[in-house]
DRENTORPA-152853 format. One record per residue (C-alpha): residue number from 1; chain; y, x, z. Coordinates in steps of 0.5 Angstrom, whole numbers. Layout:
N
+-----+--------+-------+-------+-------+
! num ! cadena !     y !     x !     z !
+-----+--------+-------+-------+-------+
! NUM !      A !     Y !     X !     Z !
...
+-----+--------+-------+-------+-------+
REM end
This chain:
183
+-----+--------+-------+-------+-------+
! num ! cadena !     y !     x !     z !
+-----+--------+-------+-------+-------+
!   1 !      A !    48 !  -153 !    37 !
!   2 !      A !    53 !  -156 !    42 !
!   3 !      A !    52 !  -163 !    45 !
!   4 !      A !    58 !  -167 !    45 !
!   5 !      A !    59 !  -172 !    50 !
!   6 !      A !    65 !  -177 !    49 !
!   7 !      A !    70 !  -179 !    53 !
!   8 !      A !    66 !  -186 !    54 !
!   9 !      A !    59 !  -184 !    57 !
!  10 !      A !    58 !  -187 !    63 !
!  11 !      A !    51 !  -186 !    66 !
!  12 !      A !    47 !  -190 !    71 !
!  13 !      A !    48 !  -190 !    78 !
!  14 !      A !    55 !  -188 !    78 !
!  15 !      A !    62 !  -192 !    79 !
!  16 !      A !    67 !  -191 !    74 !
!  17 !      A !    73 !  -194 !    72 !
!  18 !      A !    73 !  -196 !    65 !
!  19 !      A !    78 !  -198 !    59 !
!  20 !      A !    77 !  -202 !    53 !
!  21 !      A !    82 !  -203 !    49 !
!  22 !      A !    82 !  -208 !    42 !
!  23 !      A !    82 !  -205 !    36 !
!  24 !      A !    88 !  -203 !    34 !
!  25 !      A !    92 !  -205 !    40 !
!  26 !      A !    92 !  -213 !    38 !
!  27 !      A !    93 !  -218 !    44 !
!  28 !      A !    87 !  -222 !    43 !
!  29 !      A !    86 !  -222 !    51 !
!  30 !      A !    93 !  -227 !    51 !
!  31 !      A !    89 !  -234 !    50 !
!  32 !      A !    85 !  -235 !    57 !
!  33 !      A !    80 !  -237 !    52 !
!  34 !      A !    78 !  -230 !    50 !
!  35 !      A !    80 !  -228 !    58 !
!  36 !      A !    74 !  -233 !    59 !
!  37 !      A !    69 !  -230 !    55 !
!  38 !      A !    70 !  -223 !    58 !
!  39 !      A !    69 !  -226 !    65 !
!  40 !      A !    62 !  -230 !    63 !
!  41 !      A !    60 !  -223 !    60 !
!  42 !      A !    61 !  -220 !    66 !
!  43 !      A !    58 !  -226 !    72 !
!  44 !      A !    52 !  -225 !    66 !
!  45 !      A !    51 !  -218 !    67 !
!  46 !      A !    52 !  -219 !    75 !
!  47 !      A !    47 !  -224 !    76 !
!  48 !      A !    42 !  -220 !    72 !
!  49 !      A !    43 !  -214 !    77 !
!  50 !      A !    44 !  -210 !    71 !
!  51 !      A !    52 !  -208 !    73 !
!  52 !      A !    56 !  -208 !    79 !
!  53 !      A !    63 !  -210 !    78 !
!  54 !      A !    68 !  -208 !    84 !
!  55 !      A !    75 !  -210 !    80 !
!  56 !      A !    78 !  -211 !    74 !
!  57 !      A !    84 !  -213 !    70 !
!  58 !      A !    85 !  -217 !    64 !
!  59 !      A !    91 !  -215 !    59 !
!  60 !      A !    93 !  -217 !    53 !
!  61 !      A !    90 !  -212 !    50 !
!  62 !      A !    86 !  -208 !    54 !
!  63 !      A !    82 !  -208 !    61 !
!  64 !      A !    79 !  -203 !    66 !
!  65 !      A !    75 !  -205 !    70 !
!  66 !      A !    71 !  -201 !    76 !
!  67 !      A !    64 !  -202 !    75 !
!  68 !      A !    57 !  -199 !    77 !
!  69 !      A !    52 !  -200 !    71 !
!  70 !      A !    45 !  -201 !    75 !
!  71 !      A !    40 !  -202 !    70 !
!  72 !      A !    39 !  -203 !    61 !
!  73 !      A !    39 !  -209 !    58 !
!  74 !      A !    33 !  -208 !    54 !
!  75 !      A !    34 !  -202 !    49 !
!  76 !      A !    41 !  -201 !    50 !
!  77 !      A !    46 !  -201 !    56 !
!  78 !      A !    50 !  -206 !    60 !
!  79 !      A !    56 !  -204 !    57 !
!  80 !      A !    53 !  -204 !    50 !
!  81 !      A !    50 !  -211 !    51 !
!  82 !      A !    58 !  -213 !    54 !
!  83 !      A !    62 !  -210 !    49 !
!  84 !      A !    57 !  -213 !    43 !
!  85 !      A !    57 !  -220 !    47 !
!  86 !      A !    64 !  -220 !    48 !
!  87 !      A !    65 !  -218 !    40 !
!  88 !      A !    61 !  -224 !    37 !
!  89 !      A !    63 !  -229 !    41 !
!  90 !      A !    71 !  -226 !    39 !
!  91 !      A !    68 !  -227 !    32 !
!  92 !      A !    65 !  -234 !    32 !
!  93 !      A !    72 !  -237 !    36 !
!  94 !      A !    77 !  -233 !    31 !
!  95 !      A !    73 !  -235 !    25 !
!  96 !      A !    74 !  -242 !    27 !
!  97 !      A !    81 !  -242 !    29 !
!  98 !      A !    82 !  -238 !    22 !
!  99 !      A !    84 !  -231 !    26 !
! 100 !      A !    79 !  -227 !    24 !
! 101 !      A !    82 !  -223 !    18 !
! 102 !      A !    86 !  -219 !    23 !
! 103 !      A !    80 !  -215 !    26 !
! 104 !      A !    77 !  -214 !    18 !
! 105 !      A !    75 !  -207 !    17 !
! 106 !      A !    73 !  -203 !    12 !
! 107 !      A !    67 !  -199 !    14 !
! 108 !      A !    60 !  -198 !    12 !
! 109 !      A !    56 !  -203 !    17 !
! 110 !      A !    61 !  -208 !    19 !
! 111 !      A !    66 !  -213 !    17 !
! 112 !      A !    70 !  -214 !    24 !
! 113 !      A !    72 !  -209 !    29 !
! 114 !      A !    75 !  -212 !    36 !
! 115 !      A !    74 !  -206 !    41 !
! 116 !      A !    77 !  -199 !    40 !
! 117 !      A !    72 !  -194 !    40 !
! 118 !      A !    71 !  -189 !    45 !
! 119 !      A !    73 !  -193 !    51 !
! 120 !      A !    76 !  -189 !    57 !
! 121 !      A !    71 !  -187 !    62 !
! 122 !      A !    72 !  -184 !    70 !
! 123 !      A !    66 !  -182 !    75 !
! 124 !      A !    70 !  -184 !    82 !
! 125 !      A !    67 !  -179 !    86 !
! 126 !      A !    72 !  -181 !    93 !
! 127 !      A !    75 !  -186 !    97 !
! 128 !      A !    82 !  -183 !    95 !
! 129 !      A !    81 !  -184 !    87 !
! 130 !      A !    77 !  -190 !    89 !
! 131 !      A !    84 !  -193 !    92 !
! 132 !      A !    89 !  -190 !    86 !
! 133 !      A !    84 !  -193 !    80 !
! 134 !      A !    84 !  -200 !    84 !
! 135 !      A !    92 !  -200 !    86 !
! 136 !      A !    93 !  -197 !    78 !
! 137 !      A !    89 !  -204 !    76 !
! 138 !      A !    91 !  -209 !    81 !
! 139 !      A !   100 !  -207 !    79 !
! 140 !      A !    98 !  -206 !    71 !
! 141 !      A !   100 !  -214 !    70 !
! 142 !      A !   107 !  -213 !    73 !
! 143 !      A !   109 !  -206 !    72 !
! 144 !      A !   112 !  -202 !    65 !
! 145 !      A !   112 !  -208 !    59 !
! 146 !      A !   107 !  -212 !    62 !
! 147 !      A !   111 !  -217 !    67 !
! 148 !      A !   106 !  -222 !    67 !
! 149 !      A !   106 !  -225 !    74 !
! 150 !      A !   112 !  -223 !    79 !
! 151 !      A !   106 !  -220 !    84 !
! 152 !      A !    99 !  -217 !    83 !
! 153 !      A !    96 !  -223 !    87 !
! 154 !      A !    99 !  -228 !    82 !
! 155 !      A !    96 !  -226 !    76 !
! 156 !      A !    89 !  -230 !    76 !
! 157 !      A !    86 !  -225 !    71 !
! 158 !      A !    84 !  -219 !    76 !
! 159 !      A !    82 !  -217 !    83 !
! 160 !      A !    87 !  -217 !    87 !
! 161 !      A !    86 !  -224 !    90 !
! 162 !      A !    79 !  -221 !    92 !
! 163 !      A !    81 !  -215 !    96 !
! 164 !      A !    88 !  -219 !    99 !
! 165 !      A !    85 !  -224 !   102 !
! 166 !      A !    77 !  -223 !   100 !
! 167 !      A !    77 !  -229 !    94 !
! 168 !      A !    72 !  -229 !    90 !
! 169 !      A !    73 !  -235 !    84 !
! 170 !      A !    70 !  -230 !    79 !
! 171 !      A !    63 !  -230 !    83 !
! 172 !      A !    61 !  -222 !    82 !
! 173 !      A !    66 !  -218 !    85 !
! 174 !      A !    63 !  -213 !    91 !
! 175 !      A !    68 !  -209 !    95 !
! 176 !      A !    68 !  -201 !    93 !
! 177 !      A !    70 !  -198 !    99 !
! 178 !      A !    64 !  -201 !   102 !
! 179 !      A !    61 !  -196 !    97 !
! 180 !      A !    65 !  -190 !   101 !
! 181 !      A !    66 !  -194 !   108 !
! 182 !      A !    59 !  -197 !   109 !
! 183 !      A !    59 !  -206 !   110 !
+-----+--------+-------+-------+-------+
REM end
């Protein structure tokens, strides 16, 4: 029997660039509410040592990340416990806004489902994808439909200020070429 791996395996140990996308392309992540609960899912994981966050973007409807998962939280991973975290707490705002009918699925073992299955993940295995997958991130806001700041630095929800000018208002973000280059 062959074993398949889906397009989401991410192992221990190892950086990847990582793409959730909401269920059914819908712009949950428009609201800062919603941008903020992935933002205090990310800084718990990272004060729990259990991921490393080197960059990321926060979209409409999607976000990618650069990111190293260090350690289980439990019995599931990091990204388990981060898409589950993110998840619930989507449910409880949307089912007191009154917004939670657009995430109703009809599936066996559950009512909701706010994240697209099978996220993107990409091992980067150099300094040169390194740097693509961060520029990639870092123009998402203002590139293609987006237009959502009129330069990447001015787009608050991602890393570029970080790695422009070493601003870390998020508190967990670690440099990546420091990962290839050494401090």
């Amino acid at each position: 029997m062959k074993t398949v791996i889906r397009k989401s395996h991410t192992a221990e140990q190892q950086i990847y660039f990582w793409t959730a996308t909401i269920n059914q392309w819908q712009n949950l992540l428009v609201e800062d509410d919603f941008k903020q609960v992935i933002i205090s899912s990310l800084q718990n994981l990272s004060e729990r040592q259990l991921i490393t966050i080197y960059a990321f973007v926060i979209m409409p409807n999607h976000l990618h990340l650069i990111w190293r998962l260090d350690a289980p939280n439990g019995r599931e991973s990091a990204k388990g416990s981060f898409l589950k975290f993110t998840a619930h707490e989507f449910k409880r705002r949307l089912k007191a806004s009154g917004n939670l009918e657009h995430y109703k699925v009809n599936a066996a073992n559950k009512q909701y489902e706010f994240w697209k299955r099978d996220s993107l993940g990409i091992a980067i295995w150099s300094r040169n994808v390194a740097q693509q997958k961060l520029d990639y991130i870092h123009a998402n806001p203002v590139t293609g439909k987006w237009l959502l700041a009129k330069d990447d630095i001015s787009y608050r929800w991602s890393s570029a200020r970080f790695y422009e000018f070493g601003e870390d208002e998020f508190g967990f973000l670690k440099n990546l070429f420091w990962e290839f280059d050494g401090d």
